[in-house]
C-alpha positions as CSV (number, residue, x, y, z in Angstrom):
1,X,40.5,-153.8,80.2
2,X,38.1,-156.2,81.9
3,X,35.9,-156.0,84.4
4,X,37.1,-157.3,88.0
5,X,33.8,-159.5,88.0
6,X,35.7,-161.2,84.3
7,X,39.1,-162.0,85.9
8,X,38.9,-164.8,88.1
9,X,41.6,-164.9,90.7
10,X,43.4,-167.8,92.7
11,X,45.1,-167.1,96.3
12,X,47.4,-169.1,97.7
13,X,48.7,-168.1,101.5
14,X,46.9,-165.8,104.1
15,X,49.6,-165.3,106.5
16,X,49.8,-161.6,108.0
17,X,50.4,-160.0,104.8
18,X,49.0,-162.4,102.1
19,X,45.1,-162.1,103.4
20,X,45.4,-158.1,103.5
21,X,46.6,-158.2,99.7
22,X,43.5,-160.9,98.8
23,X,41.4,-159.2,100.9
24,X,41.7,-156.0,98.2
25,X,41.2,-158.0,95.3
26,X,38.0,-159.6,96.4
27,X,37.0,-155.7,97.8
28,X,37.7,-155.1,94.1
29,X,35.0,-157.2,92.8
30,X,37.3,-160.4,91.7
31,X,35.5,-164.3,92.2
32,X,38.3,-165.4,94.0
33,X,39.3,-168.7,94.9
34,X,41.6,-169.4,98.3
35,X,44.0,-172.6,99.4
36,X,46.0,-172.6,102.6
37,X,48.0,-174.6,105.2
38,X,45.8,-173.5,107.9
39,X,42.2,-173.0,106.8
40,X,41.3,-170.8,109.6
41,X,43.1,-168.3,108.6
42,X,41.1,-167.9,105.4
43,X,38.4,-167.6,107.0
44,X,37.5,-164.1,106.9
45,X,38.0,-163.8,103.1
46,X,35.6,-167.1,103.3
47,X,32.9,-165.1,104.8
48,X,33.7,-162.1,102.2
49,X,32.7,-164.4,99.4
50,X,35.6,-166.0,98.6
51,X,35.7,-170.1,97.9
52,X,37.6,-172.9,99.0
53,X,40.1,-175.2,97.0
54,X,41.8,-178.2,98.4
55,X,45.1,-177.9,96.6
56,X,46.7,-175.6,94.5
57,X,46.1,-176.9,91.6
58,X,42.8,-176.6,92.3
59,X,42.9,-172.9,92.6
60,X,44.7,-172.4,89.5
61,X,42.3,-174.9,87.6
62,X,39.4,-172.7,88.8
63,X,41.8,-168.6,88.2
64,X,42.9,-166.8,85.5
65,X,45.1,-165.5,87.5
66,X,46.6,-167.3,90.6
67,X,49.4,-165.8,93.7
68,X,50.7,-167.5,95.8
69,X,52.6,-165.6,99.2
70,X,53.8,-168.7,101.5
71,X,56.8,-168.7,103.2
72,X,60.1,-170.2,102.2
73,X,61.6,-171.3,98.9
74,X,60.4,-174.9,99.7
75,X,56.9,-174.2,100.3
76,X,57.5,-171.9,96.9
77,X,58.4,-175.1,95.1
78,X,55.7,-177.3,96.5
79,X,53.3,-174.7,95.7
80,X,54.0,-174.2,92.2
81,X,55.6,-177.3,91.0
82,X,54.4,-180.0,93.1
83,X,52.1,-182.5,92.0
84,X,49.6,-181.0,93.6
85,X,51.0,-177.6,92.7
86,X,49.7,-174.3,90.7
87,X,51.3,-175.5,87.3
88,X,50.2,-178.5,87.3
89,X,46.5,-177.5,87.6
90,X,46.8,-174.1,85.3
91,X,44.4,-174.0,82.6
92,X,46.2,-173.0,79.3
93,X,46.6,-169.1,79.3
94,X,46.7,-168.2,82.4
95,X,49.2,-166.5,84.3
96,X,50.7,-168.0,88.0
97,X,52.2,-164.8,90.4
98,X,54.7,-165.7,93.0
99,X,54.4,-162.4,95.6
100,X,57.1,-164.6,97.9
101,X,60.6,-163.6,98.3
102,X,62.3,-166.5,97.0
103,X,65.2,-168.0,95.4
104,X,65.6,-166.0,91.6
105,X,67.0,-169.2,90.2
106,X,63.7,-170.7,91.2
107,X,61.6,-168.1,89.9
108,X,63.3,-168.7,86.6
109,X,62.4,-172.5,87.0
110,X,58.9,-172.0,87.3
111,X,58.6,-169.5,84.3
112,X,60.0,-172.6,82.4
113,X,57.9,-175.0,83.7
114,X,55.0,-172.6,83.2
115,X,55.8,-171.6,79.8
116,X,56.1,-175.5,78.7
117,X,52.4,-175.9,79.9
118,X,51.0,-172.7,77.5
119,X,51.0,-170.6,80.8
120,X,52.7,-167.2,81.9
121,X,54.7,-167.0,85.2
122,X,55.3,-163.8,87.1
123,X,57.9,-163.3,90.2
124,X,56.5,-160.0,92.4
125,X,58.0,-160.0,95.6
126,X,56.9,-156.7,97.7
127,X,57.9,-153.9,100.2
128,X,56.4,-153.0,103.0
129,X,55.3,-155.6,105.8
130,X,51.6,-156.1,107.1
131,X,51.5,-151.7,107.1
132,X,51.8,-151.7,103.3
133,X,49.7,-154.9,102.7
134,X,47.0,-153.6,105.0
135,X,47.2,-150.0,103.2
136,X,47.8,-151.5,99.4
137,X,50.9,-149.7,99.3
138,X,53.1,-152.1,98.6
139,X,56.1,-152.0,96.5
140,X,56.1,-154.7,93.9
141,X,59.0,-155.7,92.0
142,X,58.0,-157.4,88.9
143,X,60.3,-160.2,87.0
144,X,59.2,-162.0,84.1
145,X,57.8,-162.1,80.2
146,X,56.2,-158.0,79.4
147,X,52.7,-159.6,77.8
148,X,52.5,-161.2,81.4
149,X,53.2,-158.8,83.5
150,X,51.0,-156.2,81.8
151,X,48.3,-159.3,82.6
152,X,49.0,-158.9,86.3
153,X,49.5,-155.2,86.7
154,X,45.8,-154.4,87.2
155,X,45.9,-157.0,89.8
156,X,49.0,-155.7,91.2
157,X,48.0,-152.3,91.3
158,X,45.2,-153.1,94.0
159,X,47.8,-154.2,96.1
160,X,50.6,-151.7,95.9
161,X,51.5,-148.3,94.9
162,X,54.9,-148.9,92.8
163,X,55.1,-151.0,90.8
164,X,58.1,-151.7,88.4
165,X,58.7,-154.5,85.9
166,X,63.0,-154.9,86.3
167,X,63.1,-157.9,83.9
168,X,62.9,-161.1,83.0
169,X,62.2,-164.4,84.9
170,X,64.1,-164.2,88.8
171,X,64.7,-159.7,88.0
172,X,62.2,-159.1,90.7
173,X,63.4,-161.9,93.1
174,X,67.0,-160.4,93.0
175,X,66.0,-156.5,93.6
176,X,64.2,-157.8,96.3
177,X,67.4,-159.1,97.9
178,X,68.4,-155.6,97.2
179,X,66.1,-154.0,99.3
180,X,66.3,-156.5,101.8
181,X,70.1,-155.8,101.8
182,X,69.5,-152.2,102.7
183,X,67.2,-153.1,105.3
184,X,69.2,-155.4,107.1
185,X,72.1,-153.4,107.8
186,X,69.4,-150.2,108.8
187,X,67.7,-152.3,111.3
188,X,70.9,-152.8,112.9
189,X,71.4,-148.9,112.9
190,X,68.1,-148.2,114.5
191,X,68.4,-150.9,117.6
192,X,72.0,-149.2,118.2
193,X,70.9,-145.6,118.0
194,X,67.8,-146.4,120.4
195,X,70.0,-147.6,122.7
196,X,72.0,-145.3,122.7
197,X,69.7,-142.7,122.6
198,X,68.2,-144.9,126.2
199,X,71.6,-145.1,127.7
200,X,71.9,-140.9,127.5
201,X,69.3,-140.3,129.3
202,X,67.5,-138.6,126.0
203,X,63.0,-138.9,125.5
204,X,63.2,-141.8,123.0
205,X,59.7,-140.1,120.9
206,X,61.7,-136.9,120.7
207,X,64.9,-138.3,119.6
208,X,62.5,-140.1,116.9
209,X,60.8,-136.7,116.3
210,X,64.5,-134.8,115.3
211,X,66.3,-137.8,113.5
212,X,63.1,-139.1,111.5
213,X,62.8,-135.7,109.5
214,X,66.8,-135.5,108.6
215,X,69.0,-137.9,106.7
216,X,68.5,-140.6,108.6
217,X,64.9,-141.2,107.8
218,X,63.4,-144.3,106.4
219,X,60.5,-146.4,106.3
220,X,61.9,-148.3,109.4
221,X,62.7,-145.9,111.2
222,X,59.2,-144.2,111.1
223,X,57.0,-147.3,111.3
224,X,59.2,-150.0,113.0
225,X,60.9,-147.6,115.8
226,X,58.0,-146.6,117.1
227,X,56.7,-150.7,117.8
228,X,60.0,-150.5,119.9
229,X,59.4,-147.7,122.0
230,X,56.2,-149.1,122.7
231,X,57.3,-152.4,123.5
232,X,55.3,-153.9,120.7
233,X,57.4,-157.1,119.0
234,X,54.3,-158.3,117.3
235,X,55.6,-159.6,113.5
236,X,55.1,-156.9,110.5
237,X,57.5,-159.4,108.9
238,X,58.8,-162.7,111.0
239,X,62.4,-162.8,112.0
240,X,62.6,-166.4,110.6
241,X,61.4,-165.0,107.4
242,X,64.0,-162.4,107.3
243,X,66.9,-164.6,108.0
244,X,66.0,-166.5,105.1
245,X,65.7,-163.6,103.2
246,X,69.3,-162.7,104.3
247,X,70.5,-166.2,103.8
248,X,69.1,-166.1,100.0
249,X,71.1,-162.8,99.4
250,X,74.0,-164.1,100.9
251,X,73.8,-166.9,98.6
252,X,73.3,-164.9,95.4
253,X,75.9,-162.4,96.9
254,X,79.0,-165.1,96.9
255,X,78.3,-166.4,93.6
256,X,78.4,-163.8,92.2
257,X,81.7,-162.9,93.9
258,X,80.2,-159.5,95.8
259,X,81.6,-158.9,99.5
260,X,78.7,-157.4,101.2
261,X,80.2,-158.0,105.1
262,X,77.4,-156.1,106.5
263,X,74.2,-158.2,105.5
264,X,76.1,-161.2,106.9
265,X,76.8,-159.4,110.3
266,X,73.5,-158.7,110.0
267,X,72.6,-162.2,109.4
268,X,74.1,-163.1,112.4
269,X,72.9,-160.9,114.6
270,X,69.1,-161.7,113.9
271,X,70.4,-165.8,114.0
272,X,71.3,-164.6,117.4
273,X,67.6,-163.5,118.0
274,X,66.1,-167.1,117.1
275,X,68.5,-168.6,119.0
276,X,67.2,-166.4,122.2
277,X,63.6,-167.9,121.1
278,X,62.4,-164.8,119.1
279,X,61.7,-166.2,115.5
280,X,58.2,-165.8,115.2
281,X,58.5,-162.1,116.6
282,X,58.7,-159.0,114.0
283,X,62.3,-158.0,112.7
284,X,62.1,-155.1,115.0
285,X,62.7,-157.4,118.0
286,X,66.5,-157.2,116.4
287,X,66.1,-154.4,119.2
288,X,65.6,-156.9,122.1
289,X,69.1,-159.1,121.0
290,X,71.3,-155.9,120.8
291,X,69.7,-154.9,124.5
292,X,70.9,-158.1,126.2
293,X,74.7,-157.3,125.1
294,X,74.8,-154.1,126.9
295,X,72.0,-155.4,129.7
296,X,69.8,-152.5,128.7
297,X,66.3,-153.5,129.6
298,X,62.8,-152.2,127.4
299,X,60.5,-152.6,130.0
């Protein structure tokens, strides 16, 4: 295996989870190269030691290795296959990561475009919101060709604590939509049974203290609840980041002919939440659009 010091990385995106999971690979030991839309926000890993590129081509000409985390499936696209983009500037060999949750027919479009310039291409969307990124205990799920993942995992294992190869090209992409599926319909569970739990009367930290332990535990429940009780909306994920996440799932849900009627109430329900103004807020603000329909206040 080589050294950290021998595996020159490319970063592409340091929004509130993307500079957390750089931030680990250049505390590994990695020369690491950063692009992003708004250069302040690189520069803490600018002052760690890491160096600037323009474009991101020119962070994949300079990596053996280049992510990317940016936002939607457009920026996805532009990043990667642009003109400007990741492929494009790829020396031969190396291996491009997208760690965005993303269309899977898109992933599967830059593993071809990848593979017809002598380069490998990787989909790892992750688990886990700025906590996990923060922590490096993300979950990663891996799509694409085995000899490049096995590339990446070293990488990857800086950054997260599972991490599972499901397939080929797009197989990470769609178990993502899985688990965003299953958070989706939980978030909605945990905004109703706080306020529920608020019009009773009940100590919300001690209804949180007997229902976190039991069956109804989850990761939201123990780590996003909380924010809610303490009035803290601040993004772990943005809302406007979920919905597209929904949207995608939705997407890949109808054509393949699966009814799934509770991500798309869902869907709409955290629609509803932009539309009161709260996009850029973290999905547990799903808790301040269920409050207005039964005038429960969180202040």
């Amino acid at each position: 295996m080589a050294e950290p010091a021998e595996v020159r990385v490319g970063w592409i995106g340091t929004g509130v989870m993307g500079a957390s999971m750089c931030g680990h690979l250049l505390d590994a030991g990695h020369p690491v190269t950063v692009s992003t839309r708004s250069p302040a926000k690189a520069a803490n890993l600018l002052d760690r030691g890491a160096a600037w590129a323009d474009t991101p081509a020119e962070v994949a000409t300079a990596s053996d290795i280049t992510f990317a985390m940016v936002g939607f499936p457009s920026d996805v696209r532009e990043v990667f296959l642009g003109a400007d983009g990741a492929v494009a500037g790829a020396v031969d060999g190396s291996v491009v990561v997208d760690m965005t949750t993303s269309d899977p027919s898109l992933a599967v479009d830059i593993h071809a475009a990848a593979k017809a310039r002598g380069i490998g291409a990787v989909d790892a969307p992750v688990s886990g919101g700025d906590v996990g990124a923060r922590n490096a205990a993300l979950s990663i799920m891996v799509g694409g060709d085995h000899d490049d993942v096995e590339r990446a995992r070293p990488l990857l294992e800086r950054m997260g604590s599972t991490i599972v190869h499901q397939g080929g090209p797009g197989s990470g992409q769609h178990t993502k939509m899985v688990n965003q599926i299953l958070i989706a319909s939980g978030m909605v569970g945990i905004a109703e049974a706080l306020l529920y739990a608020r019009r009773a009367g009940l100590d919300l930290p001690t209804v949180l203290e007997s229902v976190s332990g039991g069956a109804a535990g989850s990761w939201s429940l123990s780590n996003l609840a909380p924010r809610i009780l303490d009035g803290n909306f601040d993004p772990g994920f943005f809302v406007d980041h979920f919905v597209k996440d929904m949207g995608i799932a939705l997407h890949e849900a109808s054509a393949m002919h699966v009814a799934t009627p509770g991500l798309a109430l869902a869907h709409q329900l955290y629609v509803g939440l932009q539309g009161q103004g709260g996009g850029r807020l973290g999905t547990q603000a799903l808790a301040l659009a269920l409050a207005k329909l039964s005038d429960i206040d969180w202040d």
